[in-house]
C-alpha positions as CSV (number, residue, x, y, z in Angstrom):
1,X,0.0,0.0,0.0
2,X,1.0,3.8,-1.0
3,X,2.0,5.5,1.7
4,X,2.0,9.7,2.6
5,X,4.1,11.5,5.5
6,X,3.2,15.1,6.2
7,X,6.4,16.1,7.6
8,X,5.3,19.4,9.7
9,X,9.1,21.2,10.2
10,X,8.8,24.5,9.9
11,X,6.9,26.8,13.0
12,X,5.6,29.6,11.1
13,X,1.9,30.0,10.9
14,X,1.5,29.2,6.7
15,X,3.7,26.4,7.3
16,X,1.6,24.5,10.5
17,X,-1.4,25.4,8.8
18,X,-0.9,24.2,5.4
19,X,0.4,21.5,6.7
20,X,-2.2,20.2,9.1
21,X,-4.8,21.1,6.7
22,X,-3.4,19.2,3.1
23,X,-3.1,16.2,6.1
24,X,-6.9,16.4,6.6
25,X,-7.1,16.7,2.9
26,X,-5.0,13.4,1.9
27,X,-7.3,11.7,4.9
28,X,-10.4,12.1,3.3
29,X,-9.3,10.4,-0.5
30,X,-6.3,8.1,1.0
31,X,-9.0,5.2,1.4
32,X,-10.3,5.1,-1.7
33,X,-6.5,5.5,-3.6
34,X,-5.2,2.5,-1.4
35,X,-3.2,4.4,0.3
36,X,-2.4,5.1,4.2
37,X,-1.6,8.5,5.2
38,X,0.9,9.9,8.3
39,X,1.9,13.0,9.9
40,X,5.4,13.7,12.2
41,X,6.4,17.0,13.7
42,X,9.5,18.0,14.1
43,X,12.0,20.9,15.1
44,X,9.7,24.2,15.2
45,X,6.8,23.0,14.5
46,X,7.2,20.5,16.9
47,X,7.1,23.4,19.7
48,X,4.2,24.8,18.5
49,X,2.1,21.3,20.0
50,X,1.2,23.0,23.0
51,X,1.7,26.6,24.8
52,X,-1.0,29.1,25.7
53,X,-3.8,30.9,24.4
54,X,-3.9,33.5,21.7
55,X,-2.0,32.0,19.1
56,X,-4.9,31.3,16.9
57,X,-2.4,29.4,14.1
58,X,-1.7,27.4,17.2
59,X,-4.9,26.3,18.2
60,X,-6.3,25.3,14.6
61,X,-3.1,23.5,13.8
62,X,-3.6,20.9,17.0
63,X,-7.6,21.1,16.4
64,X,-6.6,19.6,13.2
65,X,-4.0,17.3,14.2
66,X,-6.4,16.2,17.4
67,X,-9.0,15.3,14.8
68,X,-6.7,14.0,12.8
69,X,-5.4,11.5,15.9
70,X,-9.4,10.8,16.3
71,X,-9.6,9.6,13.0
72,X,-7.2,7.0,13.2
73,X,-4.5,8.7,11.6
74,X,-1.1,8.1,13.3
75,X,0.8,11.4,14.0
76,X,4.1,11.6,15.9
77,X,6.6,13.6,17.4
78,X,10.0,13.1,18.4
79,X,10.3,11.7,21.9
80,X,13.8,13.3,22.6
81,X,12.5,16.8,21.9
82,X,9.3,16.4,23.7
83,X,10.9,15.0,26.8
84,X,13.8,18.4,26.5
85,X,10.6,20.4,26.7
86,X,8.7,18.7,29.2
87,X,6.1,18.2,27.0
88,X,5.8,14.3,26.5
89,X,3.4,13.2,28.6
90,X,1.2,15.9,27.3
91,X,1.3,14.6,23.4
92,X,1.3,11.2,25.1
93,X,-2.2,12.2,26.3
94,X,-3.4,13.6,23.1
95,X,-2.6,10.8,21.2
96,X,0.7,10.8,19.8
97,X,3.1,8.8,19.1
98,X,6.1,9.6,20.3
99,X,9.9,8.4,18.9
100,X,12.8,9.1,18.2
101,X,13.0,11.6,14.5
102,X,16.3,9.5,13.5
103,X,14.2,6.1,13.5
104,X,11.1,7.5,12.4
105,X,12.4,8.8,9.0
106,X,14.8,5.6,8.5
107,X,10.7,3.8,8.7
108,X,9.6,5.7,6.6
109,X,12.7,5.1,4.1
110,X,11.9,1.6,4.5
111,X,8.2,1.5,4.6
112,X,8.7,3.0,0.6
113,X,7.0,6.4,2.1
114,X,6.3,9.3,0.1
115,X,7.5,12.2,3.0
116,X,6.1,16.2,1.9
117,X,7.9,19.0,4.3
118,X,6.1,21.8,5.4
């Protein structure tokens, strides 16, 4: 089967949003093309999981991701950076899946993945 990482990288606000929303996008048709879809944040964006009110690019990025963990669609984060931030048990919570970046990109090497950076 055909398989899609969203890599979310970059922190800005076009880059988290486009991101988490072309995720939601490949989610809907990924079914009916064969074809599994994944998302794994990393470095900036990565930070931008959590933190405090009035960052609205903030909040719809993890409503989408959230939904996107509710659907079924595995999203991760690296466990390294989320345990220097104090922030692991949090995404554990959520939903994530948490490992270290180095291992997840050698999967998706070997899993054949198609990986798109935001």
């Amino acid at each position: 089967m055909t398989k899609v990482v969203i890599h979310i990288f970059h922190g800005d606000d076009d880059s988290i949003s486009y991101g988490s929303r072309l995720s939601e996008r490949i989610r809907q048709i990924a079914a009916d093309k064969q074809a599994e879809v994944e998302v794994f944040c990393f470095g900036p964006a990565q930070a931008r999981l959590t933190g405090g009110p009035g960052d609205e690019a903030r909040a719809v990025h993890n409503r989408r991701l959230d939904d996107l963990i509710a659907a079924g669609v595995p999203v991760g984060a690296c466990v390294n950076a989320a345990k220097a931030d104090g922030t692991d048990e949090e995404l554990r919570k959520r939903g994530f899946t948490l490992e270290v970046a180095r291992d997840a990109f050698l999967r998706f090497a070997l899993e054949g993945a198609t990986v798109i950076t935001f």
